[in-house]
N, C-alpha and C positions, 0 to 999 in steps of 0.2 A: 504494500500500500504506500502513497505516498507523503510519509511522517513528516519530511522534511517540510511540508508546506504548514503543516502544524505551528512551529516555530517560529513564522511570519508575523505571529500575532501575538506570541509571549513577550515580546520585548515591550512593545505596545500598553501589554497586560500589565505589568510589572512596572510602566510608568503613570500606570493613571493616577495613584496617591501622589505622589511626585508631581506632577502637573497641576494637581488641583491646589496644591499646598504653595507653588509657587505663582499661582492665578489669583488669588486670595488680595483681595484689596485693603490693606493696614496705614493706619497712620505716616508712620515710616515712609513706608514705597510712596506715599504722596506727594514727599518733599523733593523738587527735582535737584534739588541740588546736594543731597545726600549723597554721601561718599556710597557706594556700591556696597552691599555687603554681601557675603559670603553665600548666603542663600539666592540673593540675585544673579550670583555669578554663575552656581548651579542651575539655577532656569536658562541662561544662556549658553550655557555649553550640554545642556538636554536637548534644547531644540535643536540643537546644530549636531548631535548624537544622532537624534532622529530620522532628521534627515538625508545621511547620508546610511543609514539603516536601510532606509525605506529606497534608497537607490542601490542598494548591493554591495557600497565600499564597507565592507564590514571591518578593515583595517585602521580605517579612520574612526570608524566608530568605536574599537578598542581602545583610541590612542583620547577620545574625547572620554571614554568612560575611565579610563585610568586618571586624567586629570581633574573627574566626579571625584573618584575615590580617593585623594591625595586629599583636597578639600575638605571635602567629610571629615576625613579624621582629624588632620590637623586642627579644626575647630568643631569636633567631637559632637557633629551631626550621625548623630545614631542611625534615622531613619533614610536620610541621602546615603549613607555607607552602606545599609541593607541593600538600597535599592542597585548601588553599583556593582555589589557584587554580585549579584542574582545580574545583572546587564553581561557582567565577566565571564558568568558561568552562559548567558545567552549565547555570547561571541564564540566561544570555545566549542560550543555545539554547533555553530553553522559554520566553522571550520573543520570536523570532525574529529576535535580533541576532547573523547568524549569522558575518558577517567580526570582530565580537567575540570569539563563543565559539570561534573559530578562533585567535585572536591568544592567548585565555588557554591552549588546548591547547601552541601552539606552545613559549610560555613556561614551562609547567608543563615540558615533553620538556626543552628547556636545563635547568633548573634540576634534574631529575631525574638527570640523565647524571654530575654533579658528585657522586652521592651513590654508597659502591662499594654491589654488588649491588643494583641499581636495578630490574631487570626487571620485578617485581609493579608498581611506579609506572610505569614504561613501558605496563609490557599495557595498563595501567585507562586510561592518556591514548590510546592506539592505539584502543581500543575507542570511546571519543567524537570523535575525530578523524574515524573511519570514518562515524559515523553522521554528520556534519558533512557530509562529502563525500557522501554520501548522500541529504540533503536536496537540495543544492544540484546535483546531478543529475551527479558525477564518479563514478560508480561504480568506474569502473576505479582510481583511487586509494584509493578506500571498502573493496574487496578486498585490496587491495597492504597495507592498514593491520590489516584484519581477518585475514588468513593469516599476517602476522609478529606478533602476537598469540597467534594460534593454539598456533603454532611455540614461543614463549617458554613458552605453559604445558606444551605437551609437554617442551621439555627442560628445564624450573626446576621444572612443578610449577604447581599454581594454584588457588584453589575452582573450585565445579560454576559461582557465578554466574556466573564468568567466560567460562567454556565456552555460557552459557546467551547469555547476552548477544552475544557473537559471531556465535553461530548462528543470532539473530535479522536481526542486521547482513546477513550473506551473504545472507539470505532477500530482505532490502529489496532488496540489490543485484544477486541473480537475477530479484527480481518486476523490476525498472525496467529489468531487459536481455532482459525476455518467457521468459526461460527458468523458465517455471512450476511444472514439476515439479521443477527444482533448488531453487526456492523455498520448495515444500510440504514439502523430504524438512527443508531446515534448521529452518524453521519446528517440524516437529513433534518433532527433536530438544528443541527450545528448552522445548516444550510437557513433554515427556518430566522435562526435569533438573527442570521446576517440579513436576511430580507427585512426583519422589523427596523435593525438599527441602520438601513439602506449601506451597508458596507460592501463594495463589489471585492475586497478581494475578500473574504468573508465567504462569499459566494462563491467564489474561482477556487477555494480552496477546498469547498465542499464538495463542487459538482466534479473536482477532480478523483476526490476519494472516492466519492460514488461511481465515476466510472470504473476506478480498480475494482471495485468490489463487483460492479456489473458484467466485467470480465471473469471476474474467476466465478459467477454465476451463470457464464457460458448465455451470457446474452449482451455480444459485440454492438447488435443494432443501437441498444438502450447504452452502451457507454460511448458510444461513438455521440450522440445526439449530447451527453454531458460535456465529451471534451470540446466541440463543437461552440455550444453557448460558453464556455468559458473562457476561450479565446478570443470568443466576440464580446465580451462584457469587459476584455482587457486593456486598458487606457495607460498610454505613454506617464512617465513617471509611478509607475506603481511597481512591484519587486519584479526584478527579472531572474529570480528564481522560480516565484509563482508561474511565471510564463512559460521557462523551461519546463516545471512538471508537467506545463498542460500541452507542451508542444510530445515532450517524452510519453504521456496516460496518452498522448492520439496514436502517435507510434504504435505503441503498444496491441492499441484498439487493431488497428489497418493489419498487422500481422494475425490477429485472432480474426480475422475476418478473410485472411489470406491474397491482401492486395498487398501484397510484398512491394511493388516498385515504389505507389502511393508513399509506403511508409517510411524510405527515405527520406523525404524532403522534412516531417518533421522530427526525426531521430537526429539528421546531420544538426538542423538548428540547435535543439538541446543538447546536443554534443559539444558544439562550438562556445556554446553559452557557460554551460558546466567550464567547461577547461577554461575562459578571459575567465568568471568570476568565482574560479574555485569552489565550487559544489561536486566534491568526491563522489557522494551516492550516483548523484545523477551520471555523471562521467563514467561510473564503473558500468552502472545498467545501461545506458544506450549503446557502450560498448560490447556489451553482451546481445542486446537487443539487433543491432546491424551485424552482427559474426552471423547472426542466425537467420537475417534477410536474405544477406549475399551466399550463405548454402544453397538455400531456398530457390536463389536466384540461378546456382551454380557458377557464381563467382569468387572459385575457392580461393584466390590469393588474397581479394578484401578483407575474404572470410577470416583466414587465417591472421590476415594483421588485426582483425578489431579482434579477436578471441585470445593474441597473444595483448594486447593494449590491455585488454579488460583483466586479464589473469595479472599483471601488473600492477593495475588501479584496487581492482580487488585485495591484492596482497597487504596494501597499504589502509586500505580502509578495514580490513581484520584484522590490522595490527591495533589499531585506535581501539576498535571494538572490545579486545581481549586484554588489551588494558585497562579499559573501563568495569570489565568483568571482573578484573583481577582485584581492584580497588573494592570493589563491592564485594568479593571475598576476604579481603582485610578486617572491612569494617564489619562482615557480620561475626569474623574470629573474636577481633577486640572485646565483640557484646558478651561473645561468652564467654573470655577471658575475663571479664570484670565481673560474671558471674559468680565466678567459680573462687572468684577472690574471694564472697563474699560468705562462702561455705564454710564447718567447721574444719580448720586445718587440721588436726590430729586427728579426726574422725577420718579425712580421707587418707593423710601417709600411714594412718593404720590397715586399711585396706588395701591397700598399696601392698603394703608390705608382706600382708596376708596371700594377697593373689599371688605376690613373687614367689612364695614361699611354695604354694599349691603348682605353680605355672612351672617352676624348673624339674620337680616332678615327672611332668609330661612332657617337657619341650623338649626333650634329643628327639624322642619316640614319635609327636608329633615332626619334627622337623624331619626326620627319615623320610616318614611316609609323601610329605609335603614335595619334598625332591625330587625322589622316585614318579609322585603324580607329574609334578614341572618337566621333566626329562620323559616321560610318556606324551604329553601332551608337544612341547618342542616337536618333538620325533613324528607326532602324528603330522601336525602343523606344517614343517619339514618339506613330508610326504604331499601331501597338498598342495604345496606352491611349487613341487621342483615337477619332472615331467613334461617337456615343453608342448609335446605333440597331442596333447589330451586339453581340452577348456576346462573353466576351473569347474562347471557344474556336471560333467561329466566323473570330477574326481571326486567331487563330492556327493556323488548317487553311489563310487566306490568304495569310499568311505565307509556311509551307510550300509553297505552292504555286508562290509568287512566287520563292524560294528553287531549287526546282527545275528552275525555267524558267531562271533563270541559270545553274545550274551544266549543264545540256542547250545553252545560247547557246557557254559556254568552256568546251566538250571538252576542252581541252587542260589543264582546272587536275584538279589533286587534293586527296584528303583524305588524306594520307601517313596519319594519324593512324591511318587505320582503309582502307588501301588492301589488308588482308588479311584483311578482315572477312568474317564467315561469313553474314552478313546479304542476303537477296535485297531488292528495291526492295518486292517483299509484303511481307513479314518485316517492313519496317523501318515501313511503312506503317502496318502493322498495331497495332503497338508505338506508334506515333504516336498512334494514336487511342484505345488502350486508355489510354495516359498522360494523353489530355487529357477523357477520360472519367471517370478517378478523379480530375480535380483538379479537374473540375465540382462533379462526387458527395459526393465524401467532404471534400472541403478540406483536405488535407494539410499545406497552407504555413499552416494556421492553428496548427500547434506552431511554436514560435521554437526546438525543439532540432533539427524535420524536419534529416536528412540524408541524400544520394543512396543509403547502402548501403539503409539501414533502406524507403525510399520505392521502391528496386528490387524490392529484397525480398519485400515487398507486393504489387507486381503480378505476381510471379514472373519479372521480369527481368534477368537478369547487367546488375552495375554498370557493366559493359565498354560491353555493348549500350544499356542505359538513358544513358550519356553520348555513345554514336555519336547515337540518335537527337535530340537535343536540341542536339546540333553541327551534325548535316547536314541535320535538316529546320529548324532555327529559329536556327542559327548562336546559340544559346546555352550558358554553361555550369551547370551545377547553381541558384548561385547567384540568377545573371541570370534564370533560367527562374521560380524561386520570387517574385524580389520580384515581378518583374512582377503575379503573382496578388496576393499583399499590398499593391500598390499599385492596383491595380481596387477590391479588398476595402473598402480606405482611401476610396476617391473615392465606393464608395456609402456608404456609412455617415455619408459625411460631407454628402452630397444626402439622406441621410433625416432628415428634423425632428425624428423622436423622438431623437435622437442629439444634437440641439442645445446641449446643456448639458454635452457629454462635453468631457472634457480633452484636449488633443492627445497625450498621452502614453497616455489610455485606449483613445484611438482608434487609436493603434501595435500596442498589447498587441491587443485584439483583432483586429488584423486580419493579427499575427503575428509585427511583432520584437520585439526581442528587448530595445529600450534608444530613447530618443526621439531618440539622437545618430542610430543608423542610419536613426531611419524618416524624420529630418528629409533627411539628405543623399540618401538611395535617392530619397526622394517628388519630390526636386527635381530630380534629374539625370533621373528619366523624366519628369516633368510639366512642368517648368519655374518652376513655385511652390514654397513651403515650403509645406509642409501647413495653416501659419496662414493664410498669403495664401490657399490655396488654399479654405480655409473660410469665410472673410469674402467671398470670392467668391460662394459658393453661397448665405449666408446674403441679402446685397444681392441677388442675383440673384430668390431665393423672395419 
């Protein structure tokens, strides 16, 4: 969906207190010959923030919001300091430095709490919090942010933007949890408050969402007819980010409707636009989006440059992302860190010391058998990825089979796990093949967020039954099952020449994790190389 138009209206959001507070008619500002003060100066370096906001230099707008914040403090305006650095953390988000604009949300929420009757500063940082989380694909926090927002303007009270803005948020994070209709209904709420308070981009930002979401509800006509009015309602001087998502959601539309030529002319524009004012998301996706026209087209060398461009752009915009993830795993350690501080200490080194005592007991005996399984498992693993002249889902019906024949050898062992399973040897058979039929097909393990619920889901399997058969016919578990394909994935990609020049970290991402720490240790523990050795291999080899 597209989040990033979300954002167009937080900085907005987060200046209305600020504006009203410097619009305020006092004694004071009456007198023209008053020396300037301090507050005055921040009304003039707001509107000139604004402005150049609302035209895309968002560089400039750093450089006015930093001289907000220098202000602020030195004459210990609590409320101007809140508001710049909630503006900090804006900037840092439409740059896509996103464990940044997270640090400055955080910061902005402390320093808010210290002020009485905070809630309006609360809502506006909860609202970009949310979209934060949102990007970086935590939805279920992105909600938890946007519902006690919600809540605050229900019982304080709030503007419409506020309500507007939220209802966009929820949309992003029903579209990214496939609940589409929940996403359409918020979305058109959003659309609604922009019609009352006459805001066209308000509107442009809505009709844009709505046609993502009327795409992946496989009805192009209806989104084609949103991106349509949205670039007709767009007037010179308004964001030319907004413009680009609507030239990119037409794109988009013209390919799901398979006017492939049409959808050049406005992918190139958002393309061009992305790269003069630095909007990464966009740049990464119409980059992805034109590799897959000119296939279509059979224009394989275009093809080939926007699919290597975009693997590129990509790389860079998941690194933002998993630094921002990374931040937000700190901070939820810390909470339990200070939890645990606050337990009784000798109650826990007592049990501490208790388990050591019970734990060493069992640990050679446990640790044997532990080995023995790991060096089973390698070895199977091994088995699976080596064999060149076999596909992997070929080895893996071998597997199965080989699998089989042992547990038919020792009658006597079981699978307690699943000794009450409702599952016939058809049934499970079955489910066996349709699994490794869709992982042929469709390549699933090529998302780095795939997870068992989502991947059962899909095939219409209970996540019960979808991990019995992955135990009992390939003695693997979700995980294990996945790299395996990402490391096949890996091993050709890395035997085709056109791919020669790729980065080991490119060649991760594509072929599905998630970070070059994991794809270095996975690729080694099944292959027996680091994916570098493993490359210089194939290269000397060709």
């Amino acid at each position: 969906m597209s989040k990033a138009c979300i954002f167009l209206f937080i900085m907005m959001v987060s200046c209305i207190d600020l504006y009203a507070q410097n619009h305020k008619p006092s004694d004071q500002t009456k007198e023209k010959d008053m020396v300037s003060s301090p507050e005055e100066e921040v009304k003039k370096l707001t509107d000139l923030q604004q402005k150049f906001y609302n035209l895309g230099n968002f560089e400039l707008f750093k450089e006015y919001t930093d001289s907000i914040l220098y202000i602020a403090r030195a004459n210990d305006l609590k409320e101007f300091e809140i508001d710049a650095v909630i503006r900090q953390g804006v900037y840092f988000n439409q740059v896509a430095k996103f464990d940044k604009a997270l640090t400055s949300y955080l910061e902005a929420m402390d320093l808010a709490k210290t002020l009485p009757k905070s809630y309006q500063k609360e809502t506006v940082i909860l609202i970009n919090m949310g979209n934060v989380y949102n990007t970086i694909k935590y939805t279920g926090k992105a909600k938890v942010a946007f519902n006690k927002a919600l809540g605050y303007i229900d019982t304080y009270g709030g503007p419409d933007i506020y309500k507007m803005a939220i209802h966009m948020g929820l949309g992003v994070s029903s579209h990214a949890n496939k609940e589409f209709e929940e996403s359409l209904e918020h979305t058109k709420k959003a659309k609604e408050i922009g019609i009352k308070l006459k805001r066209t981009d308000i509107i442009i930002a809505a009709l844009n969402n709505m046609a993502d979401v009327y795409n992946q509800l496989n009805k192009p006509e209806k989104a084609l007819e949103c991106t349509e009015e949205a670039l007709h309602l767009y007037e010179p001087g308004q964001s030319e980010e907004r413009r680009a998502l609507s030239l990119f959601t037409m794109g988009c539309t013209l390919i799901n409707l398979k006017r492939y030529k049409d959808a050049i002319k406005p992918l190139d524009l958002a393309l061009t636009m992305a790269i003069s004012n630095k909007y990464p998301k966009i740049e990464k996706d119409a980059h992805k989006q034109l590799s897959r026209v000119y296939e279509e087209l059979e224009d394989f060398q275009k093809a080939n440059q926007h699919q290597k461009a975009y693997t590129l752009a990509r790389e860079t915009y998941l690194n933002t992302i998993s630094d921002a993830k990374k931040l937000e795993v700190e901070k939820d350690l810390s909470k339990k860190e200070d939890l645990l501080k606050e337990q009784n200490v000798f109650i826990v080194f007592g049990l501490v010391i208790l388990f050591l005592i019970v734990g060493i007991l069992f640990f050679s005996i446990w640790k044997k058998k532990k080995i023995d399984q790991e060096r089973k498992k390698i070895k199977e693993d091994y088995s699976i990825l080596s064999g060149e002249h076999l596909g992997l889902k070929s080895k893996m019906q071998e597997l199965a089979k080989k699998i089989q024949k042992q547990q038919e050898d020792e009658t006597t062992k079981t699978q307690p796990q699943y000794k009450n399973s409702s599952l016939t040897d058809q049934d499970r058979d079955r489910y066996m093949n349709q699994i490794l039929d869709y992982m042929e097909k469709e390549k699933p393990y090529l998302d780095f967020e795939i997870n068992q619920t989502d991947l059962a889901a899909k095939l219409n399997i209970s996540s019960h039954h979808f991990s019995e058969v992955l135990s009992f016919c390939f003695e693997q578990n979700f995980y294990n099952f996945i790299n395996i394909y990402r490391v096949n994935e890996a091993k050709k990609i890395m035997k085709d020449p056109q791919y020669d020049r790729y980065k080991i970290l490119a060649i991760g991402y594509e072929a599905g994790f998630k970070s070059k720490t994991s794809f270095n240790r996975v690729f080694k523990t099944h292959v027996g190389l680091t994916p570098s050795e493993y490359k210089k291999k194939q290269i000397s080899l060709n």
